[in-house]
C-alpha positions, 0 to 999 in steps of 0.5 A, a space after each residue: 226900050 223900057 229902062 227896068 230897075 228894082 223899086 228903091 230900098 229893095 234888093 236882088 239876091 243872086 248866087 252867093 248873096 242869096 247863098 248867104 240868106 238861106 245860110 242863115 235861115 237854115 242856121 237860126 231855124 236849126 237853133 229855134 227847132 233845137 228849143 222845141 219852137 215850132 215855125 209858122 207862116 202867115 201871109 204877107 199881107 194882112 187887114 190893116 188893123 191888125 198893125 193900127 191896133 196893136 202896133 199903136 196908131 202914134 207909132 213911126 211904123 203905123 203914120 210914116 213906113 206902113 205900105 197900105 192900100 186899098 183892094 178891089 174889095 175896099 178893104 185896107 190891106 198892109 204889107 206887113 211891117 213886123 212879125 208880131 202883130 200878125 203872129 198874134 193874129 194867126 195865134 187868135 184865129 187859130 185858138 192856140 190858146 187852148 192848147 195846153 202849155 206854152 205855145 213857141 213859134 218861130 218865123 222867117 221872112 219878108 218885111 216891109 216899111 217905107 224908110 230912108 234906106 241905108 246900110 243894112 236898113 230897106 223898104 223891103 227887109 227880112 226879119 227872122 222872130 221868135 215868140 212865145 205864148 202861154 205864161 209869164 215868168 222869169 225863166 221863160 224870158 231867159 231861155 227867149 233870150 238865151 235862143 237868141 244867144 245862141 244863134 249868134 254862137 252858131 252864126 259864129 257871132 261872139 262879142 254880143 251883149 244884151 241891154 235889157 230893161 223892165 218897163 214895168 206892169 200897168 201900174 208902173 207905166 201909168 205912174 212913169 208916164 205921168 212922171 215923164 209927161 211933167 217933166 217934158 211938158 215946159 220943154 215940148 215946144 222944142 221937141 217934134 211934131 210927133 213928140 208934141 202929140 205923144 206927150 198926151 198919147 203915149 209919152 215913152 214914146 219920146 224916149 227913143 225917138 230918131 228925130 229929138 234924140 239926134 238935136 243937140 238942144 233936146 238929146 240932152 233933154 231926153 237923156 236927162 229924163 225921169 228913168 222907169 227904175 224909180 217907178 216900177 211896183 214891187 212886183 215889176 223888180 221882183 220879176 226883174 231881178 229873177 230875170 237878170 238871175 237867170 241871165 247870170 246863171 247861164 252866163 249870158 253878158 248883160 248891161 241894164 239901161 234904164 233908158 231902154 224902151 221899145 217902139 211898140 206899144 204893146 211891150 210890158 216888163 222886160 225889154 231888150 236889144 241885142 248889140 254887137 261890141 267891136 274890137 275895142 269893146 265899144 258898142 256899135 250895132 244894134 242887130 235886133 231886140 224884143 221883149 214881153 207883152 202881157 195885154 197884146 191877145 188880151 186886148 185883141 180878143 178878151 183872152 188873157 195870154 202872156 207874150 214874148 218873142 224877139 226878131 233880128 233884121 236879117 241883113 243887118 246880120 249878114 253884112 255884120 258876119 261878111 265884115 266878120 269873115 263868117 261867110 266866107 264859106 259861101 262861095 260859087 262852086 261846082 262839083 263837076 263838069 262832064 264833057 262830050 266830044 261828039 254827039 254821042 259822048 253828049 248823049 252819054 254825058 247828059 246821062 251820066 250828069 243825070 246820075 251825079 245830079 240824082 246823088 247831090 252832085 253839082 254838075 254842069 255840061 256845054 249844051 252845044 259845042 263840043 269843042 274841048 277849050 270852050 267846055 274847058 272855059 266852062 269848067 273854069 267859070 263855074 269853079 269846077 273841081 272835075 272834069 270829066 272827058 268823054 269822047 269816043 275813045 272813052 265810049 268804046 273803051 268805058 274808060 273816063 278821064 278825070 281831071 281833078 282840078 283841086 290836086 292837079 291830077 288826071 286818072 282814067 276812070 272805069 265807066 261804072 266805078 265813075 259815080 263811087 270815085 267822084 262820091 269818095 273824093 
């Protein structure tokens, strides 16, 4: 017998696990939709050069964790690793950049990228983005950031702070660039492979990488590295510190770390992520993050549009709310369990079960036995709150017995009062 097993870093959702992902789609669309943000859905798979290009080809997501192949055509297709690049497709071949105003959509669904495994971190993930289109200014940044705030509300996730950067215009991260390129020059050869090709290419990129910044004789290298505050043009602290007045003026708590850079390379001016503080205040998961990109559709297709969004790692999120006890409410359950004592209570069970099910009610019934004790068993595993008991006495009185599991009661029901007294209860 062949032994079949779920490809690593890939995960089943059943019953109240899978309760737990809808919970929180419904949850968070419910928010975005509260902001006028529209949801969009675009395919899984999408031409490979949609992430080389934008997603930058030195990053970790395009050399290491993008599942690509080959199809029948020869064309490279790409499981997609993350919402935004393929968002900014869809945004392009469609021409909403026609559309008068901002355009402000939302997404939920599967990602994909080839990593180590870990708690809250799969090959297969969900992400949950928002991003808008259209203008670049301050407020626009803060009611983005806001959204996210909250979701977390509703979620019931409270001690959230965001640590958020500016990485400034072109202008500013030429010069921060040529600043970290002579910084990191004489201590390269200590560094990654990575890092020693990223000096050239695109040297923010050593600023968060997983590898160096986890050795003790370059962490310390990086830590001490030029900051982008030094650097960024007037008009990138202008914009900045609108930004954080806005953030101030709804309240949103905030820490600003200059250290603070995003993977992506077609980030520009506010960066942020979104981190969770555990009782004793100290900072201890990282549950998502984002910022603006002002060339991304500029680059892709001549148009010049400024960008914004964020995403969430969905699981990461869950596990976050099950320590919390904020899904506790999602629990296996059922209404109502109708039992036949005979093949004719059968009949007039399945039909009034027809009926429960028609009205939102949960209701489950033994297809076969007619034992009482087996359907008993049933009610029991299924966590029923009635029982409802038809046998022949039943049929000829059209009177039902009604075991309320919840209030320890029993009642005899009439027939055709049956349906408003479950609904009542």
């Amino acid at each position: 017998m062949a032994n079949y097993q779920k490809i690593k870093g890939t995960q089943d959702f059943i019953g109240v696990d899978a309760m737990k992902i809808r919970k929180f789609e419904s949850i968070a669309s419910l928010v975005a939709k509260s902001y006028g943000i529209k949801e969009i859905i675009t395919p899984i798979i999408e031409d490979s050069n949609v992430f080389v290009k934008n997603v930058g080809e030195d990053s970790d997501i395009v050399k290491k964790e993008m599942y690509t192949f080959l199809d029948k055509g020869e064309r490279s297709i790409t499981l997609r690793p993350e919402g935004t690049a393929a968002i900014a497709r869809c945004f392009i071949e469609n021409k909403m950049y026609a559309n008068p105003g901002v355009t402000k959509l939302f997404y939920y669904g599967p990602m994909f990228r080839y990593e180590r495994p870990q708690t809250g971190r799969y090959r297969q993930f969900n992400q949950f983005g928002v991003e808008y289109y259209g203008t670049q200014a301050p407020l626009m940044d803060v009611e983005i950031i806001s959204s996210a705030f909250a979701i977390f509300k509703k979620l019931g996730i409270n001690d959230i702070k965001i640590k958020i950067n500016s990485i400034g215009d072109s202008e500013s991260r030429k010069n921060f660039s040529n600043a970290l390129k002579e910084y990191f020059r004489p201590y390269i050869n200590d560094f990654c492979e990575d890092c020693k090709r990223r000096i050239d290419i695109n040297p923010l990129r050593i600023l968060d990488c997983k590898v160096d910044n986890n050795k003790d004789d370059t962490k310390e290298i990086i830590k001490n590295a030029p900051t982008i505050n030094n650097y960024l043009t007037k008009d990138s602290l202008d914009y900045f510190e609108y930004v954080l007045k806005g953030l101030d003026n709804l309240n949103i708590p905030y820490v600003v770390d200059y250290n603070l850079v995003r993977g992506l390379d077609y980030y520009t001016d506010t960066v942020f992520e979104f981190v969770y503080y555990n009782d004793q205040g100290q900072e201890s998961l990282a549950l998502g993050g984002g910022g603006r990109y002002a060339n991304l559709i500029k680059d892709m297709c001549g148009v010049d549009v400024n960008g914004m969004g964020y995403a969430f790692g969905v699981e990461r999120l869950i596990n976050l709310m099950d320590n919390l006890g904020l899904n506790d409410d999602c629990i296996d359950y059922c209404d109502a369990v109708i039992i036949g004592l005979d093949y004719e209570s059968k009949l007039e069970a399945f039909k009034l079960a027809k009926n429960f099910r028609e009205e939102g009610i949960i209701t489950e019934m033994e297809y076969a036995s007619f034992s009482l004790k087996s359907q008993f068993k049933l009610a029991d595993r299924v966590n029923a709150r009635f029982i409802i008991i038809i046998g022949e006495e039943e049929r000829i009185n059209n009177v039902y017995t009604v075991k309320d599991k919840k209030l320890n009661t029993q009642e005899n029901v009439n027939k055709n009062d049956i349906l408003k007294y479950i609904q009542n209860k």
